[in-house]
VONU-468274 format. One line per field, with one value per residue (C-alpha): x, y, z; residue number from 1. Coordinates in steps of 0.05 Angstrom, whole numbers. Last residue first. Layout:
BEGIN
c1 (X; ...)
c2 (Y; ...)
c3 (Z; ...)
k (NUM; ...)
//
This chain:
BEGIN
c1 (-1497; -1424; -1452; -1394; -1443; -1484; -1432; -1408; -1476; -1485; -1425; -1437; -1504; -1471; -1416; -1472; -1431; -1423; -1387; -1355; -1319; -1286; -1259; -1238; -1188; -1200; -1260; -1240; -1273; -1263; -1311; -1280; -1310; -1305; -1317; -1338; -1327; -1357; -1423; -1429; -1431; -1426; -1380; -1376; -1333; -1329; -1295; -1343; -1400; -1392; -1451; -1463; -1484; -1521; -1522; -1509; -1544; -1628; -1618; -1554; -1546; -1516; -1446; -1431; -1422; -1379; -1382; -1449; -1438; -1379; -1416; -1471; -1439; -1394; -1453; -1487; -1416; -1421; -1366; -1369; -1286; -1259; -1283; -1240; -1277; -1247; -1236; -1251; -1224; -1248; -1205; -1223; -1179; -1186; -1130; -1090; -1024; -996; -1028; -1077; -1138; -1195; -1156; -1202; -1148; -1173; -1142; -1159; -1164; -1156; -1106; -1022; -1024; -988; -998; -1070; -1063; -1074; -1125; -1120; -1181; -1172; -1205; -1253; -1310; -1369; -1351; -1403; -1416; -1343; -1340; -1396; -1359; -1307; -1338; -1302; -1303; -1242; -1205; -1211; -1138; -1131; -1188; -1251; -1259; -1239; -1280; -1342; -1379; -1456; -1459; -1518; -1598; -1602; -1680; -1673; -1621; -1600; -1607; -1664; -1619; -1632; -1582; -1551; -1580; -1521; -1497; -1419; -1413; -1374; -1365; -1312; -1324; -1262; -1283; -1303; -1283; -1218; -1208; -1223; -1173; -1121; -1126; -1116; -1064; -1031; -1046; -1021; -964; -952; -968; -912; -861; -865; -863)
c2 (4759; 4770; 4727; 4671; 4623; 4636; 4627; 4564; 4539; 4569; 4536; 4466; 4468; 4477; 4421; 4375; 4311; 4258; 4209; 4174; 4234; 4246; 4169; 4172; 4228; 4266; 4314; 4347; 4375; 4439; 4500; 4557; 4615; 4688; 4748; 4809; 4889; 4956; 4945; 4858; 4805; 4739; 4679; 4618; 4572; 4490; 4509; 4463; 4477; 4561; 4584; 4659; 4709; 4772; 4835; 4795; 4731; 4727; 4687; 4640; 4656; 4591; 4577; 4510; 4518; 4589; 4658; 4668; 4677; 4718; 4761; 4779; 4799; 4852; 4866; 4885; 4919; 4968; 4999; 5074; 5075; 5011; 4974; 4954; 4916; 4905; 4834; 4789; 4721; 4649; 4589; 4509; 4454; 4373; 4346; 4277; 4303; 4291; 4224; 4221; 4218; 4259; 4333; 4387; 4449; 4522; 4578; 4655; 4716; 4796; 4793; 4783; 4715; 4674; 4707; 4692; 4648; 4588; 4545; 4476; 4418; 4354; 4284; 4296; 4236; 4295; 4337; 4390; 4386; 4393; 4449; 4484; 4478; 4509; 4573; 4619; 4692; 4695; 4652; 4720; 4740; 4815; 4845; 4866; 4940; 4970; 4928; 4946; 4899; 4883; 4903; 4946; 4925; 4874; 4860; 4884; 4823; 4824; 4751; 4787; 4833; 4816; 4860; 4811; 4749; 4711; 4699; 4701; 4687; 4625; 4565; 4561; 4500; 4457; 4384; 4395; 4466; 4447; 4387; 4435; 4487; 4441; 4402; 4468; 4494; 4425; 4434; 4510; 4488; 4428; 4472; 4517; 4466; 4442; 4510)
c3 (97; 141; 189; 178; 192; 132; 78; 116; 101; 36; 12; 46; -4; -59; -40; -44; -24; -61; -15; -69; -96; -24; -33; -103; -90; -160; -147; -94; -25; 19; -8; -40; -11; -48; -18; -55; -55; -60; -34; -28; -85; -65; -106; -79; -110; -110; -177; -219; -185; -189; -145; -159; -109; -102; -72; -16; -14; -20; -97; -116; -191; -229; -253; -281; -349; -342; -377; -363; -289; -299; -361; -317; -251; -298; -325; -254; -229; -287; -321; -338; -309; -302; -241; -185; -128; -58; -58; 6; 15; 41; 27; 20; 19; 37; 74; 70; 54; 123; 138; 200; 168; 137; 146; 138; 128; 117; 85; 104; 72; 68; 19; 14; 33; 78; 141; 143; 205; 162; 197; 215; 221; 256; 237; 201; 193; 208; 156; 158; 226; 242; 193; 232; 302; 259; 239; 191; 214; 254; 196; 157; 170; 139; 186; 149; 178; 108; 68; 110; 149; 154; 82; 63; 57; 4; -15; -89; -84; -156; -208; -239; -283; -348; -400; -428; -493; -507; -574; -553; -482; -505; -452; -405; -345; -381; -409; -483; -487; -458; -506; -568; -541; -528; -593; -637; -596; -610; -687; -692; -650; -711; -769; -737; -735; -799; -829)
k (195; 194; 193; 192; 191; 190; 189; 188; 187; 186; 185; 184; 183; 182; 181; 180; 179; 178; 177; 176; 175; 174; 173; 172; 171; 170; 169; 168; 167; 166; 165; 164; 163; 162; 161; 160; 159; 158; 157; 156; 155; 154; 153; 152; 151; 150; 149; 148; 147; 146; 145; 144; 143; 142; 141; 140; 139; 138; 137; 136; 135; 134; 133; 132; 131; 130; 129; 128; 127; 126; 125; 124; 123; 122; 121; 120; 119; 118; 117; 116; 115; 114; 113; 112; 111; 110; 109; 108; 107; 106; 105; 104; 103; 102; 101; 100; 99; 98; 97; 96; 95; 94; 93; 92; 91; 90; 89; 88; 87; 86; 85; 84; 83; 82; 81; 80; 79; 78; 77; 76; 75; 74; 73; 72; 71; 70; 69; 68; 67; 66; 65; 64; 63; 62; 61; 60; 59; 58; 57; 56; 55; 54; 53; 52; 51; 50; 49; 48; 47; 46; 45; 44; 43; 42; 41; 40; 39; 38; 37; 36; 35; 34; 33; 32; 31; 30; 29; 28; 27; 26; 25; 24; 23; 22; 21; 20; 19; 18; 17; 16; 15; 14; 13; 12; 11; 10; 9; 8; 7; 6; 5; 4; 3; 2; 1)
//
């Protein structure tokens, strides 16, 4: 008995720290069903899932990482042989030490919905479903901007692609810089010219 009044206790403090701290917050009470956040203006993906090739680091723009962090000092790409999904992994290394990178990733994801789901609440329960989410507006089908995650999230026919924007919020110097890591998402975004 002991024993269990003690897991209930730490499951108890785990869940109250992550809902203080973590990027989760309840959906329940929410008002659904307003679908403003959708690019009425969205005209058809400029690639289809199919044609995407499986190493994405073609469409990620280096010349435009260089710009974006101006103090790196080289910058790798994964040749997409690591990973089982249309993607690539990108290294901005800010000195000359081994582990001294900053990450970020692009992948696609062909959507799977269950059968009478709809992609638009689907859309709507994701971006309420987090703290720092917000609706980015003109991108895809649309787009949400995860702060928290560095993740951008855009919504294309049949499939999205998720960037995850190089940076980190626990080496002291990057977090000093402040950078808008929004805006560094919608710039790599756009000069992949998949949007």
């Amino acid at each position: 008995m002991k024993k269990l009044k003690l897991i209930a206790i730490s499951i108890f403090i785990s869940l109250a720290i992550t809902g203080c701290f973590g990027d989760k917050k309840t959906v329940v009470g929410q008002e659904f069903g307003d679908y403003s956040f959708i690019n009425e203006k969205f005209a058809g993906n400029k690639i289809a899932f199919s044609e995407l090739p499986k190493n994405l680091c073609s469409f990620i723009n280096e010349n435009k990482l260089r710009e974006l962090y101006p103090s790196a000092s080289k910058i790798l790409f994964d040749d997409g042989k690591t990973f089982q999904s249309k993607s690539c992994r990108f290294l901005i290394y800010m000195g000359e030490q081994e582990y001294d990178y900053l990450g970020g990733t692009i992948f696609a994801q062909e959507d799977v919905l269950a059968e009478g789901e709809d992609w638009r609440e689907t859309w709507e329960l994701k971006k309420k479903a987090s703290k720092s989410a917000e609706y980015i507006l003109g991108l895809g089908k649309t787009a949400i901007w995860i702060e928290r995650k560095r993740e951008l999230i855009v919504k294309m026919d049949n499939y999205s692609i998720t960037i995850t924007v190089p940076g980190s919020a626990f080496k002291e110097e990057e977090v000093a810089k402040k950078r808008n890591y929004k805006n560094i998402a919608l710039e790599i975004a756009k000069s992949t010219n998949l949007f």
